[in-house]
C-alpha positions in Angstrom: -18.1 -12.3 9.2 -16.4 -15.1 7.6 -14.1 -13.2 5.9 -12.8 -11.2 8.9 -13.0 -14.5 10.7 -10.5 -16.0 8.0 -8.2 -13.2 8.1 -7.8 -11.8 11.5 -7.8 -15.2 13.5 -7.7 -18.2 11.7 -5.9 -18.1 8.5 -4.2 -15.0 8.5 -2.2 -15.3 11.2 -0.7 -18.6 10.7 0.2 -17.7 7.2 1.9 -14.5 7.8 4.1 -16.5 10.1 4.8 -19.0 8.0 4.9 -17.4 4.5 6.5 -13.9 5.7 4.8 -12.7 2.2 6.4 -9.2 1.1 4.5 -6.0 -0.3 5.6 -3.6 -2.1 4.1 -0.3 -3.2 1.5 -0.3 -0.4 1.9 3.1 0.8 -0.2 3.9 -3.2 -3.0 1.5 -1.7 -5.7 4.4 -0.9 -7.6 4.5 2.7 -11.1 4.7 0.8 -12.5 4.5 -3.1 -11.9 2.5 -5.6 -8.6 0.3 -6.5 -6.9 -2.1 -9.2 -4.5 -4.6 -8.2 -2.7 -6.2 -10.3 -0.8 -9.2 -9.1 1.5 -11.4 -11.6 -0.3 -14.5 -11.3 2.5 -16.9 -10.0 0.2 -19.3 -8.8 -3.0 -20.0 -7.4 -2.0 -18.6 -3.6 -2.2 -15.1 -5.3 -5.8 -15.0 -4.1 -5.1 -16.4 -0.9 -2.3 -13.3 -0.1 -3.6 -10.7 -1.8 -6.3 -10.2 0.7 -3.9 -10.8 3.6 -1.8 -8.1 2.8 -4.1 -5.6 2.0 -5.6 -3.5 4.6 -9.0 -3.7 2.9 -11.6 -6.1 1.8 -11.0 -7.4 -1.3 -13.4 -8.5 -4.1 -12.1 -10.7 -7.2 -14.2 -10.2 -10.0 -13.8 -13.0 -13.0 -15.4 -13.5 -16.3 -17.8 -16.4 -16.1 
């Protein structure tokens, strides 16, 4: 619930106004089943816009 809450009303919003972020290549993001994305790591907001722009729930898996 936090998640949603984060993206759909609180954060998500204001960011997408104020950032304007671009995507490209989102028409190959599949509806359902399993996905890579690959982002090039400019920063630390990578994680931050990457779920933003992405229709679905996102899950960053690192190596401890």
């Amino acid at each position: 619930m936090l998640y949603w809450l984060l993206k759909y009303v609180l954060l998500g919003p204001l960011l997408r106004v104020l950032y304007r972020p671009k995507v490209q290549g989102l028409d190959n993001f599949p509806e359902s089943g399993a996905a890579i994305l690959a982002s090039n790591h400019l920063s630390f907001s990578d994680s931050i816009f990457l779920p933003l722009v992405c229709p679905r729930r996102i899950t960053f898996l690192a190596k401890a």
